[in-house]
C-alpha positions as YAML, in Angstrom:
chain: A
units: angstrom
residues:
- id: 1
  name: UNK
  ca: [0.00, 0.00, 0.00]
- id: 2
  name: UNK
  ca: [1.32, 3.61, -0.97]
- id: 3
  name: UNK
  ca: [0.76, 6.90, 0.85]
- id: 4
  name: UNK
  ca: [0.32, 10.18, -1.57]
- id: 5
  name: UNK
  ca: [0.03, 13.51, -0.34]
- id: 6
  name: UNK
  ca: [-0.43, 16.66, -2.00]
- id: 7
  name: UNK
  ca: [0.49, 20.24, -0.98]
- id: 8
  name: UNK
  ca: [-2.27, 22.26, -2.57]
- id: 9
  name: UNK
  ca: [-1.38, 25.88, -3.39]
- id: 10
  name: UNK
  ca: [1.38, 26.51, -5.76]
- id: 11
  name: UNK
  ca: [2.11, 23.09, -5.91]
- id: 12
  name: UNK
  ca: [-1.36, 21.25, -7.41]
- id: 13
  name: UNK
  ca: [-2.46, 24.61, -8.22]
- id: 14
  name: UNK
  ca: [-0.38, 27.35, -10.47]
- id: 15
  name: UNK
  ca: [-1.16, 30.00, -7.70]
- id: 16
  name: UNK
  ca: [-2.75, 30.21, -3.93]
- id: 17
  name: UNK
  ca: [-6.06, 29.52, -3.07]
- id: 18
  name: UNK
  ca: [-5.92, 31.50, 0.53]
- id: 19
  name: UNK
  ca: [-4.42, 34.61, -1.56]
- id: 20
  name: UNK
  ca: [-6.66, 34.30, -4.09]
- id: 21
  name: UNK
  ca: [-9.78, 34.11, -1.67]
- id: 22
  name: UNK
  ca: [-9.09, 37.19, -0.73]
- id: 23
  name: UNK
  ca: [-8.76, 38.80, -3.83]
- id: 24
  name: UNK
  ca: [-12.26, 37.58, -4.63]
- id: 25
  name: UNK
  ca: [-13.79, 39.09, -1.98]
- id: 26
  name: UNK
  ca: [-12.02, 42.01, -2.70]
- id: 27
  name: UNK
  ca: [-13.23, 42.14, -6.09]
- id: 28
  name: UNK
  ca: [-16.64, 40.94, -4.55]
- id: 29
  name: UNK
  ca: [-16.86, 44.24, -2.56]
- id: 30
  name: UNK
  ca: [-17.37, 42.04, 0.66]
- id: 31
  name: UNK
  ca: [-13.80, 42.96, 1.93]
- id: 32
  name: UNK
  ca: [-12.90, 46.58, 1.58]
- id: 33
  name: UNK
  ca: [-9.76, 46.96, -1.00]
- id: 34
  name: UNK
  ca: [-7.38, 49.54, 1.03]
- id: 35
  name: UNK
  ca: [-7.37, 47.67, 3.62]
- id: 36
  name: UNK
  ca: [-7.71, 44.07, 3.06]
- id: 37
  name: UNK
  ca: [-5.50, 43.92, -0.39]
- id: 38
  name: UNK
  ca: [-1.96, 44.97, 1.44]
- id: 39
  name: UNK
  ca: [-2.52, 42.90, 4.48]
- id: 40
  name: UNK
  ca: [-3.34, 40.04, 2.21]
- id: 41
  name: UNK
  ca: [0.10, 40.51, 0.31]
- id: 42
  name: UNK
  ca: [1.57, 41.02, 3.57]
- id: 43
  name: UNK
  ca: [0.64, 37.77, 5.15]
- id: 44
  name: UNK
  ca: [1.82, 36.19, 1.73]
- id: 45
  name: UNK
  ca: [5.03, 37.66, 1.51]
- id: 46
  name: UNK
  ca: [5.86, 36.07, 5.31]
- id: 47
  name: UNK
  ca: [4.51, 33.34, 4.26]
- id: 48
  name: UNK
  ca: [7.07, 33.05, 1.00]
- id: 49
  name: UNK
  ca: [9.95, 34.19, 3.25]
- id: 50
  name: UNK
  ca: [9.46, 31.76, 5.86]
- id: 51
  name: UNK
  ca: [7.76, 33.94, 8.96]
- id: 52
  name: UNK
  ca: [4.49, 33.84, 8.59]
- id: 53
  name: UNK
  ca: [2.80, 33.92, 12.08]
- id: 54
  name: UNK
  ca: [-0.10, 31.32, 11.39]
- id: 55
  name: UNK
  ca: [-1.99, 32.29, 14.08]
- id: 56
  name: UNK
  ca: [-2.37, 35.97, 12.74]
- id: 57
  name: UNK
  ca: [-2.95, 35.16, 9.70]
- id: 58
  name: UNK
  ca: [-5.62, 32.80, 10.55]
- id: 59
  name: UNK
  ca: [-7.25, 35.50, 12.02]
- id: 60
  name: UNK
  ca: [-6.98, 37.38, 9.23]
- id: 61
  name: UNK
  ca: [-8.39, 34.65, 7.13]
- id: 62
  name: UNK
  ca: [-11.20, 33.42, 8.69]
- id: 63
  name: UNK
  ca: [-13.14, 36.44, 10.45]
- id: 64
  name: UNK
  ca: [-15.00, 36.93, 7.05]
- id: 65
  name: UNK
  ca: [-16.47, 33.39, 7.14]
- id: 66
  name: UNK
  ca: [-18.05, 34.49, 10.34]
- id: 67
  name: UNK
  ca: [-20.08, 37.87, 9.31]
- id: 68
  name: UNK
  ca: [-22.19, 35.83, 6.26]
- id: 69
  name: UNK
  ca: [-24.10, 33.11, 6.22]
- id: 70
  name: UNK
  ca: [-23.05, 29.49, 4.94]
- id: 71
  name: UNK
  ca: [-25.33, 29.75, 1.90]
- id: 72
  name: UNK
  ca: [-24.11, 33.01, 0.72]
- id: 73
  name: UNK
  ca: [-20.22, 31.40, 1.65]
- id: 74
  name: UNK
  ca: [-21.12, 28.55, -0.98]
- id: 75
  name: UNK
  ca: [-22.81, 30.66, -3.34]
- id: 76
  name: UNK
  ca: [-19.31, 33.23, -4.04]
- id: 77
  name: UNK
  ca: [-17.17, 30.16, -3.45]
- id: 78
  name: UNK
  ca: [-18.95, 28.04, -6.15]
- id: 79
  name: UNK
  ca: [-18.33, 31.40, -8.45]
- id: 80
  name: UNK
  ca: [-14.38, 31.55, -6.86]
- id: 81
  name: UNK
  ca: [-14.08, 28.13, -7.83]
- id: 82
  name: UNK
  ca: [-14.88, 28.18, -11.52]
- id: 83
  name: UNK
  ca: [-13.42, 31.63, -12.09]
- id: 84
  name: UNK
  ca: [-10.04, 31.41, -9.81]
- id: 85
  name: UNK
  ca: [-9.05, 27.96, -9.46]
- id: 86
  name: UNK
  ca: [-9.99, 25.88, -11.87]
- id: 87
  name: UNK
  ca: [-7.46, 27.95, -14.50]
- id: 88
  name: UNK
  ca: [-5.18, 27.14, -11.92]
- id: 89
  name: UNK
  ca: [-5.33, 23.30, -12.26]
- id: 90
  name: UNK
  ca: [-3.14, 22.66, -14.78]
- id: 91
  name: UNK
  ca: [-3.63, 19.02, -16.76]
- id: 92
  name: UNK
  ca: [0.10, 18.32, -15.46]
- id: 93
  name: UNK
  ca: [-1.69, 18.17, -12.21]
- id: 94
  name: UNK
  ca: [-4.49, 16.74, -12.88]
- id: 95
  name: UNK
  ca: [-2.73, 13.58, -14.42]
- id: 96
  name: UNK
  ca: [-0.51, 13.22, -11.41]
- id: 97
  name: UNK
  ca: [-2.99, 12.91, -8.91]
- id: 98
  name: UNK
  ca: [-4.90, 10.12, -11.60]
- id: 99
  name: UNK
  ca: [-1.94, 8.30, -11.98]
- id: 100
  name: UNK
  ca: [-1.31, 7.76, -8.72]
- id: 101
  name: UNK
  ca: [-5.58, 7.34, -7.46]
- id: 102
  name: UNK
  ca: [-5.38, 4.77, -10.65]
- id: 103
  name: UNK
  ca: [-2.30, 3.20, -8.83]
- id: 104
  name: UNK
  ca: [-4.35, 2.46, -5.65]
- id: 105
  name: UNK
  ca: [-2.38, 4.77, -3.37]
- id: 106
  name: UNK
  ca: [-4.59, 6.34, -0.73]
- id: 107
  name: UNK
  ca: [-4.11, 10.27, -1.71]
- id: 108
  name: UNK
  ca: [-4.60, 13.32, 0.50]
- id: 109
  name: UNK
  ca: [-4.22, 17.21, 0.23]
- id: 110
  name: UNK
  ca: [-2.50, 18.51, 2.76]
- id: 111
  name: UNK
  ca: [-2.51, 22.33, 3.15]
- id: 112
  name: UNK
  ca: [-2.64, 24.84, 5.93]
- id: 113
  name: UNK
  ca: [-5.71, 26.45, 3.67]
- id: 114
  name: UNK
  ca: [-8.94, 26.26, 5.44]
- id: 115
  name: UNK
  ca: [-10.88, 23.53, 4.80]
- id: 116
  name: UNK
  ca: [-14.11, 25.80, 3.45]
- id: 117
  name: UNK
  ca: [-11.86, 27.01, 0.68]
- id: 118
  name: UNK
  ca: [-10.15, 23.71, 0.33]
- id: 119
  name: UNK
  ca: [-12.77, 21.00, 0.67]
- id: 120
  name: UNK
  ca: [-14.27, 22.05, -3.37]
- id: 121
  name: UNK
  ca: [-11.59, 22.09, -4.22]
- id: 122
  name: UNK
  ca: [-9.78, 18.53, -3.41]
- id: 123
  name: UNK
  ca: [-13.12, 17.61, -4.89]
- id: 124
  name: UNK
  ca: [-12.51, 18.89, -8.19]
- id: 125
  name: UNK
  ca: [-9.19, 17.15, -8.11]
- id: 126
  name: UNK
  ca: [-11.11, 14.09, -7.63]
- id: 127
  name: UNK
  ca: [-9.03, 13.90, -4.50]
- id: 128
  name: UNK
  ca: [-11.33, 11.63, -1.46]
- id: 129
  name: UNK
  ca: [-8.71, 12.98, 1.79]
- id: 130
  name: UNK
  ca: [-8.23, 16.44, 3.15]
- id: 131
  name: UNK
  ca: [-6.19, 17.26, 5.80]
- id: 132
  name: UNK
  ca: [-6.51, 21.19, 6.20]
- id: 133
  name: UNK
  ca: [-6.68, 23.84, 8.93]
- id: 134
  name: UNK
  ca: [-10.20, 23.82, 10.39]
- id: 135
  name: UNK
  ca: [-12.42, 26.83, 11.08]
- id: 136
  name: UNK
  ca: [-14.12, 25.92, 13.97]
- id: 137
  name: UNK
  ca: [-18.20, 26.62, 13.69]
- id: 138
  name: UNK
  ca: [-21.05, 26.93, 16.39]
- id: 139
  name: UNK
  ca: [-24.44, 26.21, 15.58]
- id: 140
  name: UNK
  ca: [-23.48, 25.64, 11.80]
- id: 141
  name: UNK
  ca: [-22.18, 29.13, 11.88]
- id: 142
  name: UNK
  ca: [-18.07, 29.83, 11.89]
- id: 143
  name: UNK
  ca: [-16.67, 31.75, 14.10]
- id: 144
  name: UNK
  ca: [-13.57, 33.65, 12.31]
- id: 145
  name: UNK
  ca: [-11.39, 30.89, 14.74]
- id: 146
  name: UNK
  ca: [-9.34, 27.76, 13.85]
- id: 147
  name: UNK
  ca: [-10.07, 24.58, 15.86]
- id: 148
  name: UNK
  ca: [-7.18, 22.55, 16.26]
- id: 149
  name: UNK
  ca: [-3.93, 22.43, 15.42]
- id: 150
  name: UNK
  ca: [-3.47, 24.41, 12.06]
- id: 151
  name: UNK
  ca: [-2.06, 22.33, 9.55]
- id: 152
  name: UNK
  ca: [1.02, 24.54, 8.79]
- id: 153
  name: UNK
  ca: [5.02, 23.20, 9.42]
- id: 154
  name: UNK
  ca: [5.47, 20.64, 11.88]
- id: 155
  name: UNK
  ca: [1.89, 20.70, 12.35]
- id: 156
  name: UNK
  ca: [1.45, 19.18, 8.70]
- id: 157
  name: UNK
  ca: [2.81, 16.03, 10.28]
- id: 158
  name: UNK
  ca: [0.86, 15.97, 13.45]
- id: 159
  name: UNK
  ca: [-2.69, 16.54, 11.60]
- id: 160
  name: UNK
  ca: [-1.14, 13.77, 9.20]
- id: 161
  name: UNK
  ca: [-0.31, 11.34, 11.88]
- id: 162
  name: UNK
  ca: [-4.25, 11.76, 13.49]
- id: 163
  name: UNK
  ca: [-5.55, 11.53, 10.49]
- id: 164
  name: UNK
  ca: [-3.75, 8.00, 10.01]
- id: 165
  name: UNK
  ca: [-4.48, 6.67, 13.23]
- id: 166
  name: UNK
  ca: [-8.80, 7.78, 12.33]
- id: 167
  name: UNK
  ca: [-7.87, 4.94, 9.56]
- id: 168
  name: UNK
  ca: [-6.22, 2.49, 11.53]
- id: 169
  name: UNK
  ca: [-2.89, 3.17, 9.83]
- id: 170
  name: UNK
  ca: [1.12, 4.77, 10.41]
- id: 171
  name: UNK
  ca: [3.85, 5.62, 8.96]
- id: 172
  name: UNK
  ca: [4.83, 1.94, 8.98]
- id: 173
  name: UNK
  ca: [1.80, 0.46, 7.24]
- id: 174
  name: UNK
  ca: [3.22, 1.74, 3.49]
- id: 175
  name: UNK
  ca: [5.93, 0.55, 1.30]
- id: 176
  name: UNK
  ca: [6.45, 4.13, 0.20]
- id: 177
  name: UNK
  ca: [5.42, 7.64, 0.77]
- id: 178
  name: UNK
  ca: [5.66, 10.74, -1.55]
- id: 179
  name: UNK
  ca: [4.91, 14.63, -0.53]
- id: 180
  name: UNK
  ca: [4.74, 16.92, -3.18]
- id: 181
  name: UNK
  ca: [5.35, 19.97, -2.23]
- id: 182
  name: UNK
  ca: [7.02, 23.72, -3.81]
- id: 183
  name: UNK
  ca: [7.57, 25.57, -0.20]
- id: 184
  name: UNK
  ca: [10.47, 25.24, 2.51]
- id: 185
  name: UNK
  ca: [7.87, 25.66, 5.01]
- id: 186
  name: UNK
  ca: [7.14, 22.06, 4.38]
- id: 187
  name: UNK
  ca: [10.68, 20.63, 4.49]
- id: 188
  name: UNK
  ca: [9.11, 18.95, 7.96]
- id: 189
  name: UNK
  ca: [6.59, 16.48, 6.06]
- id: 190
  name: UNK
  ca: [8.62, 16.54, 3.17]
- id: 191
  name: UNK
  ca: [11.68, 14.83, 5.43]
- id: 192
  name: UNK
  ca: [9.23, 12.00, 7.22]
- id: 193
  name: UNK
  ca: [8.06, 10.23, 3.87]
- id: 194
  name: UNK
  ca: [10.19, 8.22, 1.82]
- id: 195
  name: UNK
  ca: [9.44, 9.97, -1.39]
- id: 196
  name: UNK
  ca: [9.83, 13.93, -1.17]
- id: 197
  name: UNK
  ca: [9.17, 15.71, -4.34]
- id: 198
  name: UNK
  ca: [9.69, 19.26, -4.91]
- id: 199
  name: UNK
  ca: [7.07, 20.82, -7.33]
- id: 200
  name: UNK
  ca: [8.11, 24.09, -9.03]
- id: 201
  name: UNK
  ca: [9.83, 25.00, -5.27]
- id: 202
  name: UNK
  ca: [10.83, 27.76, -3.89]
- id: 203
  name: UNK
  ca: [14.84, 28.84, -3.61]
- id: 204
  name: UNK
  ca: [15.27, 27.42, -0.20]
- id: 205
  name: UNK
  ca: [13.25, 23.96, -1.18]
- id: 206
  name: UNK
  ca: [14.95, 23.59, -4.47]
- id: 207
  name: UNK
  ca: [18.21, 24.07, -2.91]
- id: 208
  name: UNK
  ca: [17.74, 21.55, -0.08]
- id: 209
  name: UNK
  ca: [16.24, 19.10, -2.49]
- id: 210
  name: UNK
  ca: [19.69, 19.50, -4.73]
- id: 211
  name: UNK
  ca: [21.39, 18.72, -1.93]
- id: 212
  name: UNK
  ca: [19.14, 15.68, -0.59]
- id: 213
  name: UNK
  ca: [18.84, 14.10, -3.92]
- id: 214
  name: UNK
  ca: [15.70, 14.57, -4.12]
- id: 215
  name: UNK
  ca: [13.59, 14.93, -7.32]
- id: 216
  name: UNK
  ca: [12.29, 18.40, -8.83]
- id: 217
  name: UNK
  ca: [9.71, 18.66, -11.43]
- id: 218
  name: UNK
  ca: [7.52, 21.09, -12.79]
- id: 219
  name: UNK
  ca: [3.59, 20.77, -13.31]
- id: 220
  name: UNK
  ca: [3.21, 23.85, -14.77]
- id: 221
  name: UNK
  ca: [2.61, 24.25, -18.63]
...
């Protein structure tokens, strides 16, 4: 049995679903532009250079999810998804993640993107598993807060490692692993599988995967 996982922004997709969120409801009108656009490219920028403060950002991310209501949520994200993402899934992708679902590998996203954005998403990709940071919700309402550990660094591997146990599996229960992944933020998950990939990475990955040995490809077109 083989474990695949997935990092999901800039890796499966050519660009960021979190970053891209925002810019929809930017363009929306539901998040004001002067403010929200710089913070937005703030966060990302940390996030790029390796000091993103998850917590903050999570902040950031989620209070909108908490001042509308689920329906109108899945109404602009059903719009966010066919206009923003899905030019964003490129067929390199899209035939990675088949060949290894037609292989029989049990394949999971992994991204420290909410799950609300996410979930569609991994859906499109015919993907059944996400692990993802989870906005916590009262009453079928969120609350702008994460519950849990976000899925972010050495978190990645925790939420992994739960997520395995749910299915009555570890680490130990696959002949081989792979992560695919293009950020350094993710060296931790990318060092506990057997197979780390580095997908059009960053400077830091693709200098550590040079290093390691470890294979860099490209799924863009």
């Amino acid at each position: 049995m083989e474990l695949v996982l997935f990092d999901l922004d800039n890796t499966l997709l050519a660009g960021d679903s979190d970053f891209e969120w925002a810019q929809y409801l930017i363009s929306r009108g539901v998040l004001d532009k002067e403010v929200y656009e710089a913070r937005n490219q703030e966060f990302f920028d940390q996030y790029k250079a390796g000091t993103l403060d998850i917590f903050a950002f999570l902040d950031f991310q989620l209070k909108p999810l908490a001042r509308h209501s689920r329906e109108q949520l899945d109404a602009w994200h059903r719009e966010f998804l066919e206009t923003r993402i899905r030019p964003m899934m490129t067929p390199q992708s899209c035939a990675l993640v088949k060949k290894h679902l037609d292989a029989g590998a049990i394949v999971a996203i992994v991204t420290a993107t909410n799950s609300f954005v996410t979930f569609p998403i991994a859906r499109a990709f015919g993907i059944p598993h996400l692990i993802a940071t989870i906005p916590a919700q009262e009453d079928g309402a969120f609350t702008g807060k994460p519950r849990g550990m976000p899925a972010f660094k050495t978190g990645k591997i925790e939420r992994v490692e739960s997520w395995l146990e749910s299915l009555g599996l570890c680490w130990g229960s696959f002949t081989r692993s792979w992560f695919y992944s293009d950020s350094h933020n993710d060296l931790p998950l990318l060092g506990k599988v057997s197979e780390p990939v580095a997908v059009d990475p960053d400077d830091t990955l693709r200098a550590h995967a040079t290093a390691q040995g470890w294979p860099v490809i490209s799924l863009r077109d």
